[in-house]
PyMOL Python script that loads the backbone (N, CA, C, O; Angstrom):
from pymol import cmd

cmd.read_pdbstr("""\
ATOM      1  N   UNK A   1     -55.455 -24.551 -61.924  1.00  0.00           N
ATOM      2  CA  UNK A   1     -54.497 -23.454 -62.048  1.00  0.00           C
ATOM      3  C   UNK A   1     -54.302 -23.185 -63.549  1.00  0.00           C
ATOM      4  O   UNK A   1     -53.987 -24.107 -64.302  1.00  0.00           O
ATOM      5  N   UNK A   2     -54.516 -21.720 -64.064  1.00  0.00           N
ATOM      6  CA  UNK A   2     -53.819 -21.679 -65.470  1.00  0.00           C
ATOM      7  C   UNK A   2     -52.795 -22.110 -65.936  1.00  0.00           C
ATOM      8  O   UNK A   2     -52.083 -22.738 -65.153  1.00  0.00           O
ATOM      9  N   UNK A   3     -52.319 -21.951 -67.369  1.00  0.00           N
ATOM     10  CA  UNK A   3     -50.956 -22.687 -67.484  1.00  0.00           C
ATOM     11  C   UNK A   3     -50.115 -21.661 -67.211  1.00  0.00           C
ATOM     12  O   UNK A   3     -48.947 -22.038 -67.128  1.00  0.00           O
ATOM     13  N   UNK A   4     -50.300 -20.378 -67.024  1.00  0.00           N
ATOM     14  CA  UNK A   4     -49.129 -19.219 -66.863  1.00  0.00           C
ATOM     15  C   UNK A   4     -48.625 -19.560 -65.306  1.00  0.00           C
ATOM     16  O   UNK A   4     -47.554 -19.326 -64.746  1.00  0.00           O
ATOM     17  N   UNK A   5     -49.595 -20.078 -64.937  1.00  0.00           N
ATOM     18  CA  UNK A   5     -48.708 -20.310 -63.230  1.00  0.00           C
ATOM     19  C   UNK A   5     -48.416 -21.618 -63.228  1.00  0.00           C
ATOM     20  O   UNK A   5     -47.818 -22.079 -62.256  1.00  0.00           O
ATOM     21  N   UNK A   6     -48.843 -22.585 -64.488  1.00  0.00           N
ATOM     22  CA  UNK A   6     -47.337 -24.144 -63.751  1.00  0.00           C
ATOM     23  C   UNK A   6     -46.388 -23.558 -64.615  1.00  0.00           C
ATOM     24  O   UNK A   6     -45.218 -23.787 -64.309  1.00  0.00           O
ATOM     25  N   UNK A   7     -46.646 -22.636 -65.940  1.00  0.00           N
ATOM     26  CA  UNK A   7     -45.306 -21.993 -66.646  1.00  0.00           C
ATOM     27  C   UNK A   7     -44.588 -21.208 -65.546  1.00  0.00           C
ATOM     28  O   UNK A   7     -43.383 -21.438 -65.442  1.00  0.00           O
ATOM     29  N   UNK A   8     -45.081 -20.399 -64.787  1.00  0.00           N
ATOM     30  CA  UNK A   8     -43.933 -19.290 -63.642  1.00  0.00           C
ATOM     31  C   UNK A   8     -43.191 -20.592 -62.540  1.00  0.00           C
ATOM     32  O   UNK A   8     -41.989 -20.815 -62.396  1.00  0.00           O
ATOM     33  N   UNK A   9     -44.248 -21.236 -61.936  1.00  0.00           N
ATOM     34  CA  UNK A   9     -43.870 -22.752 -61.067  1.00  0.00           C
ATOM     35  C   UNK A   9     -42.860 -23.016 -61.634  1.00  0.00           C
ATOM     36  O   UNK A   9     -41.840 -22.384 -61.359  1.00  0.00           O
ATOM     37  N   UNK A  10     -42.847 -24.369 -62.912  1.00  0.00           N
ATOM     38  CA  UNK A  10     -41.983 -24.508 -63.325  1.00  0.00           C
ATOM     39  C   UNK A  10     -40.461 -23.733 -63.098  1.00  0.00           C
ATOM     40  O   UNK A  10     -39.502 -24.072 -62.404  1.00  0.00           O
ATOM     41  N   UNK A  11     -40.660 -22.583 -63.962  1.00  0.00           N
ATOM     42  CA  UNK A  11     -38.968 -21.227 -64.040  1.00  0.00           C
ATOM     43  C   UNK A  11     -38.746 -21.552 -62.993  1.00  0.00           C
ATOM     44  O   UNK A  11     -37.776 -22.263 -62.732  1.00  0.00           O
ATOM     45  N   UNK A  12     -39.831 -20.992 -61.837  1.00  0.00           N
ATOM     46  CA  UNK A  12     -38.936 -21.207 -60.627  1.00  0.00           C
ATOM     47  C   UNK A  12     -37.931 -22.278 -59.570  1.00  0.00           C
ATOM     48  O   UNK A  12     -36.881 -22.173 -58.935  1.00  0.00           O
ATOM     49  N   UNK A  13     -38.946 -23.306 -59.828  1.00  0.00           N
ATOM     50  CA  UNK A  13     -38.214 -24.402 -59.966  1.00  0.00           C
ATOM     51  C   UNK A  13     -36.848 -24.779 -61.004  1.00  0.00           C
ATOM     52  O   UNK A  13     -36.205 -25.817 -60.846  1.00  0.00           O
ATOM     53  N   UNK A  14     -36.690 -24.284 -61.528  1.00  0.00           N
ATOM     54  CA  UNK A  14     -35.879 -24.900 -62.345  1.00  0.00           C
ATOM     55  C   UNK A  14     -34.731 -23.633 -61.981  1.00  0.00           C
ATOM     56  O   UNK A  14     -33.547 -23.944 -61.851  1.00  0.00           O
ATOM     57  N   UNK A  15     -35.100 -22.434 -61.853  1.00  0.00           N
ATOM     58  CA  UNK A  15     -33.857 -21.819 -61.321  1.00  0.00           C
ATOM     59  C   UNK A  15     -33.125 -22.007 -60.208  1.00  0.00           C
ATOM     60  O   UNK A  15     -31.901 -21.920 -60.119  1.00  0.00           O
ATOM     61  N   UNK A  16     -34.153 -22.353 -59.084  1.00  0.00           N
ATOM     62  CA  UNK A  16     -33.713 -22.770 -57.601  1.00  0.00           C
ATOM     63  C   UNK A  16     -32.641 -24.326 -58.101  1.00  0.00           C
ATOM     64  O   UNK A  16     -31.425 -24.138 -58.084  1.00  0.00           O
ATOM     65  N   UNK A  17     -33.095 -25.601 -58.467  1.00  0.00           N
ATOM     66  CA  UNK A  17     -32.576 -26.628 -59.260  1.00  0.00           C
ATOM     67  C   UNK A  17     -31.159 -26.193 -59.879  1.00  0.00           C
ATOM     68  O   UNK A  17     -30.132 -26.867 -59.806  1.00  0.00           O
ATOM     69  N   UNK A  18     -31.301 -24.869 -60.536  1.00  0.00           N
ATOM     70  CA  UNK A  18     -29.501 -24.438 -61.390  1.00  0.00           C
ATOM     71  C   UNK A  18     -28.700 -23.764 -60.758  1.00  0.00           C
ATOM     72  O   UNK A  18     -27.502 -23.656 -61.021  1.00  0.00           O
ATOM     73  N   UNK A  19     -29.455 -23.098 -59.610  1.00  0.00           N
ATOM     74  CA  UNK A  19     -28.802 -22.649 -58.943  1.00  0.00           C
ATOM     75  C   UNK A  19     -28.007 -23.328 -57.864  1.00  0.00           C
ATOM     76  O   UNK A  19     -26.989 -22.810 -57.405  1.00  0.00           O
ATOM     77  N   UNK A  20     -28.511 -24.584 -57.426  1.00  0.00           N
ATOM     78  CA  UNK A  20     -27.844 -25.293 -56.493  1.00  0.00           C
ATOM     79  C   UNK A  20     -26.826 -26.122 -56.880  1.00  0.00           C
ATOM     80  O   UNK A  20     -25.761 -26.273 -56.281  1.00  0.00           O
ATOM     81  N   UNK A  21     -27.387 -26.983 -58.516  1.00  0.00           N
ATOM     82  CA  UNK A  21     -26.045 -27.151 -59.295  1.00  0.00           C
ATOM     83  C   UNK A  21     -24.979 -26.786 -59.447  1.00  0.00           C
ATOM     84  O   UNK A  21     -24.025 -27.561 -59.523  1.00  0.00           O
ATOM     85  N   UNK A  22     -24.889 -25.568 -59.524  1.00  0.00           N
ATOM     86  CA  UNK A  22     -24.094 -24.651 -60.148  1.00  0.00           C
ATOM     87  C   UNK A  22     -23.262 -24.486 -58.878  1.00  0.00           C
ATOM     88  O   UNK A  22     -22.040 -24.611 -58.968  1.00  0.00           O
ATOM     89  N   UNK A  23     -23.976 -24.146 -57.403  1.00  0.00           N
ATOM     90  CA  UNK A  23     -23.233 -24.118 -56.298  1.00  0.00           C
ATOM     91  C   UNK A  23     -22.181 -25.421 -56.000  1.00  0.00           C
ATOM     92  O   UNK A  23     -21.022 -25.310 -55.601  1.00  0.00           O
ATOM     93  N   UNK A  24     -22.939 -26.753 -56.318  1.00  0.00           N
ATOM     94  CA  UNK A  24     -22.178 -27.949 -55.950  1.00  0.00           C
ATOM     95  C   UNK A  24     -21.069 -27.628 -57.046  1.00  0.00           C
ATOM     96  O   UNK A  24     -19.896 -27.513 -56.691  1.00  0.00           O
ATOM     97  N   UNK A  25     -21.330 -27.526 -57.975  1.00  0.00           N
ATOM     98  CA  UNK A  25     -19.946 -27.625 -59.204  1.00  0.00           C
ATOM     99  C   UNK A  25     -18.814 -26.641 -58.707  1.00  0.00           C
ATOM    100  O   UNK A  25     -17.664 -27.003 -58.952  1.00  0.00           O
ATOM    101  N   UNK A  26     -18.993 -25.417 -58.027  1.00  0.00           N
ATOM    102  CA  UNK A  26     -17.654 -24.000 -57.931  1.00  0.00           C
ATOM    103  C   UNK A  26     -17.721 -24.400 -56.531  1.00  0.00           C
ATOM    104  O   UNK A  26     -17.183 -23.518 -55.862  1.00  0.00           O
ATOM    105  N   UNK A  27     -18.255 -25.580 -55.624  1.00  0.00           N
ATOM    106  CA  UNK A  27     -17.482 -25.802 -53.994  1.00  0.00           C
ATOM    107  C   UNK A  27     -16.440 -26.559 -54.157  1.00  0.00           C
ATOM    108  O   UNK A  27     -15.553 -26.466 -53.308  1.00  0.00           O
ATOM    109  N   UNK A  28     -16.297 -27.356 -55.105  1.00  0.00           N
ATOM    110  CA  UNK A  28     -14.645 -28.086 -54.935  1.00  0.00           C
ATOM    111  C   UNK A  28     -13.670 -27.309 -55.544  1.00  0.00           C
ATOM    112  O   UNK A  28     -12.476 -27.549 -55.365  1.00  0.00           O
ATOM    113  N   UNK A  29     -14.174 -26.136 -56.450  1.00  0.00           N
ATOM    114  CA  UNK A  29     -12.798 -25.538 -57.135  1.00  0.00           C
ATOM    115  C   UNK A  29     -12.081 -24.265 -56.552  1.00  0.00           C
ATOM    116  O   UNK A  29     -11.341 -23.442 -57.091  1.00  0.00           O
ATOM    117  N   UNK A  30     -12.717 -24.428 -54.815  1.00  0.00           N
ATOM    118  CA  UNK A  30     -12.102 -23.543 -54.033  1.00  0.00           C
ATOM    119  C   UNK A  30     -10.754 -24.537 -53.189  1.00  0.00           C
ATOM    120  O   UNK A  30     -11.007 -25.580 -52.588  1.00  0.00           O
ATOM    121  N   UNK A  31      -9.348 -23.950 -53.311  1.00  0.00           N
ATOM    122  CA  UNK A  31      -8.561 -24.380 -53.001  1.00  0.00           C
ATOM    123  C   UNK A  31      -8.225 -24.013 -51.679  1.00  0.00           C
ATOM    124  O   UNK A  31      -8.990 -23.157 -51.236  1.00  0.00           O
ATOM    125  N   UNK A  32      -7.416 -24.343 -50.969  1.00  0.00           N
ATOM    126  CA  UNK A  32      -6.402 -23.780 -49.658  1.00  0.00           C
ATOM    127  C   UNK A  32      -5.243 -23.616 -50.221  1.00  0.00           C
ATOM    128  O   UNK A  32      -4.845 -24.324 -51.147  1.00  0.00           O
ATOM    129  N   UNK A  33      -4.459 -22.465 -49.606  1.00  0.00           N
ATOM    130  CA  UNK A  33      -3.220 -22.810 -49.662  1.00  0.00           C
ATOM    131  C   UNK A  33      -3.126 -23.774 -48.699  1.00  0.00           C
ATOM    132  O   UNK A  33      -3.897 -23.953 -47.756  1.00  0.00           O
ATOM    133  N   UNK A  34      -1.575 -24.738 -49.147  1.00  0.00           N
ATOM    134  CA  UNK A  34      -1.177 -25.372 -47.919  1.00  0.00           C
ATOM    135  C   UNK A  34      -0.569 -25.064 -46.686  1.00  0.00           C
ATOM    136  O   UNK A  34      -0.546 -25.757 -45.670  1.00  0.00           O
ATOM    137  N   UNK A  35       0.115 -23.514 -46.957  1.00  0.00           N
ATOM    138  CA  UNK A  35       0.408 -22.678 -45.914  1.00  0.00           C
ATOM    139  C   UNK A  35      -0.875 -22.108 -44.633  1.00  0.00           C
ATOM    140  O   UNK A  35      -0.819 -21.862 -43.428  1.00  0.00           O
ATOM    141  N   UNK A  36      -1.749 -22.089 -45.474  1.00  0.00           N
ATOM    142  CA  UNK A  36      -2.934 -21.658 -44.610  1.00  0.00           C
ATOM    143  C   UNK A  36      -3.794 -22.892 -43.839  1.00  0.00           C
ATOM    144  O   UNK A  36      -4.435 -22.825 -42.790  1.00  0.00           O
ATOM    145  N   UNK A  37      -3.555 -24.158 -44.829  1.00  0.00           N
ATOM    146  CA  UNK A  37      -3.935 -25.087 -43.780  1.00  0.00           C
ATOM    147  C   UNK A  37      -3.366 -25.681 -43.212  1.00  0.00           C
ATOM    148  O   UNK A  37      -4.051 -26.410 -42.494  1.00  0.00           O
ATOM    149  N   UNK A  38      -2.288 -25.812 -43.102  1.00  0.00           N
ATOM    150  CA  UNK A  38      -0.842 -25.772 -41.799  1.00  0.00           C
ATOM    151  C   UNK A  38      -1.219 -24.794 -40.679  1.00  0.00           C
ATOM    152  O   UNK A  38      -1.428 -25.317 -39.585  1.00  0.00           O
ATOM    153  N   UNK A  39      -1.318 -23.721 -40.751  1.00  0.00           N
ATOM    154  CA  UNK A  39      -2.266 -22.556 -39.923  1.00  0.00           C
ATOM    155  C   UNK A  39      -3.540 -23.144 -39.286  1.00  0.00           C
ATOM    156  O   UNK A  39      -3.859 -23.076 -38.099  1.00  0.00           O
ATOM    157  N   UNK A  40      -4.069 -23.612 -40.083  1.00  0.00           N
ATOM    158  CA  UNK A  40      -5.465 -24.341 -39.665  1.00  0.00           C
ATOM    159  C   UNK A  40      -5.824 -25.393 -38.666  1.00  0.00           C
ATOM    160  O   UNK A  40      -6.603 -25.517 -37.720  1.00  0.00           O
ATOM    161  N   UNK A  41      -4.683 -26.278 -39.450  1.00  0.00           N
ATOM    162  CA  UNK A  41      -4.377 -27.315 -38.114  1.00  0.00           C
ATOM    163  C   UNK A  41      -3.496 -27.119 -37.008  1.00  0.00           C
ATOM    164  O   UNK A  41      -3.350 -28.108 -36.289  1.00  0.00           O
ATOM    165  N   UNK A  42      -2.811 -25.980 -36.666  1.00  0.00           N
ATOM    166  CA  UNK A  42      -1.727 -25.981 -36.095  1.00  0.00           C
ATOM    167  C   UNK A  42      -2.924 -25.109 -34.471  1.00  0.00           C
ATOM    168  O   UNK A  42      -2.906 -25.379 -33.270  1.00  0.00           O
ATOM    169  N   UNK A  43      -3.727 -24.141 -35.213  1.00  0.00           N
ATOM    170  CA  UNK A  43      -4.985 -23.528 -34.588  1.00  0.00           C
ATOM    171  C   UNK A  43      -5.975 -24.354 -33.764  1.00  0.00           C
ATOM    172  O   UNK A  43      -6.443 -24.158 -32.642  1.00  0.00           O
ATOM    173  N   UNK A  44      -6.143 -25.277 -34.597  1.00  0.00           N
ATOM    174  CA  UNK A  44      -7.108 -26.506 -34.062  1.00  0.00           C
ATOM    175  C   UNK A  44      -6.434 -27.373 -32.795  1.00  0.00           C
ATOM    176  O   UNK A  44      -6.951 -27.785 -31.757  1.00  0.00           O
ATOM    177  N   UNK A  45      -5.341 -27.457 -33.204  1.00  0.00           N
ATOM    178  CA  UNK A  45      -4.770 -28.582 -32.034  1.00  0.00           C
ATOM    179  C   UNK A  45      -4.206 -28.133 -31.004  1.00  0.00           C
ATOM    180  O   UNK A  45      -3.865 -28.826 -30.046  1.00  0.00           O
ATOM    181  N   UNK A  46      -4.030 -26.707 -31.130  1.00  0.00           N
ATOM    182  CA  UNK A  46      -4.135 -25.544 -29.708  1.00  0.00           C
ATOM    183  C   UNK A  46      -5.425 -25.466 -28.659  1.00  0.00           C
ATOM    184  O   UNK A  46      -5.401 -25.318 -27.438  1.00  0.00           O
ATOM    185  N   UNK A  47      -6.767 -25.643 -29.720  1.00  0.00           N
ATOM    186  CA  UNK A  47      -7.698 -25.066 -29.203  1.00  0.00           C
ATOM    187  C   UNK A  47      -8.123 -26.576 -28.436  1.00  0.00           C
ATOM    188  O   UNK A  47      -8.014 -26.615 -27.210  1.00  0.00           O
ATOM    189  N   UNK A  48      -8.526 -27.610 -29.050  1.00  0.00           N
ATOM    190  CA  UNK A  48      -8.680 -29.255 -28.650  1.00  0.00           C
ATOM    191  C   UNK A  48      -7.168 -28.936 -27.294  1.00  0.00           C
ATOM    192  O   UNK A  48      -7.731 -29.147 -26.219  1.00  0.00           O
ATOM    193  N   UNK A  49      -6.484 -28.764 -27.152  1.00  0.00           N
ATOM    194  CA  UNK A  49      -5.133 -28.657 -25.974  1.00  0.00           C
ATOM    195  C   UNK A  49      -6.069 -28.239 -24.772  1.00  0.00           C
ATOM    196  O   UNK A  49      -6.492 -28.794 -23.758  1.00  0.00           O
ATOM    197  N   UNK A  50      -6.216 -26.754 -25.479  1.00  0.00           N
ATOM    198  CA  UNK A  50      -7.106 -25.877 -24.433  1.00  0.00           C
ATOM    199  C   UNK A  50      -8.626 -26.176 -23.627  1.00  0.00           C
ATOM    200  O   UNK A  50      -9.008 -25.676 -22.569  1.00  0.00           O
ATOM    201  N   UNK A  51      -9.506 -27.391 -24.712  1.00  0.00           N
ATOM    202  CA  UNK A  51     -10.177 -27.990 -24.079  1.00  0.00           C
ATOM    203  C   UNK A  51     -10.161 -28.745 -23.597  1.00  0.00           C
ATOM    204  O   UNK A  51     -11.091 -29.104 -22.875  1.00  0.00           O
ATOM    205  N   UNK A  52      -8.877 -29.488 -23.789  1.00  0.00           N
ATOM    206  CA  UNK A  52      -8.853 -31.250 -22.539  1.00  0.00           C
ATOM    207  C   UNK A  52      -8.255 -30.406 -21.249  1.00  0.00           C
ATOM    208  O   UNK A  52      -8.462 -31.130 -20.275  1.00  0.00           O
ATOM    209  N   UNK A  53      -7.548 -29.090 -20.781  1.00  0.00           N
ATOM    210  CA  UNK A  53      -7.102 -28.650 -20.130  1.00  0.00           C
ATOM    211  C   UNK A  53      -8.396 -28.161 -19.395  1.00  0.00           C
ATOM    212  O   UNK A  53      -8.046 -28.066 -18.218  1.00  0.00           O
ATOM    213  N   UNK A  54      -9.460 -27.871 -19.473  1.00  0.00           N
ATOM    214  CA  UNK A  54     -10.695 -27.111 -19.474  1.00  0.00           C
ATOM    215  C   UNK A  54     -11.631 -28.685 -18.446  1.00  0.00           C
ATOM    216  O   UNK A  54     -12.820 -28.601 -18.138  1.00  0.00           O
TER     217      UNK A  54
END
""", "prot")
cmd.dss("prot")
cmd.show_as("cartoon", "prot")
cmd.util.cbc("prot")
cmd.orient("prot")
């Protein structure tokens, strides 16, 4: 293979690689409110109700 295609290989690799980084780093700095996950669980333990009833 020339070197212009392990040079394009490479980029690409290495963008897919920063890009997933970058995803793991901004998934924990999404918060809940605690109002909304009071909502969340309050939803859940309706629906688990509705399936032991089921």
């Amino acid at each position: 293979m020339p070197m212009i295609g392990w040079i394009i290989l490479l980029l690409a690799l290495a963008m897919i690689l920063g890009s997933l980084f970058m995803l793991r780093d901004s998934a924990n700095s999404m918060r809940i409110p605690e109002d909304k996950l009071e909502k969340i669980r309050k939803r859940k333990a309706e629906l688990d109700a509705q399936d032991d009833d089921d």
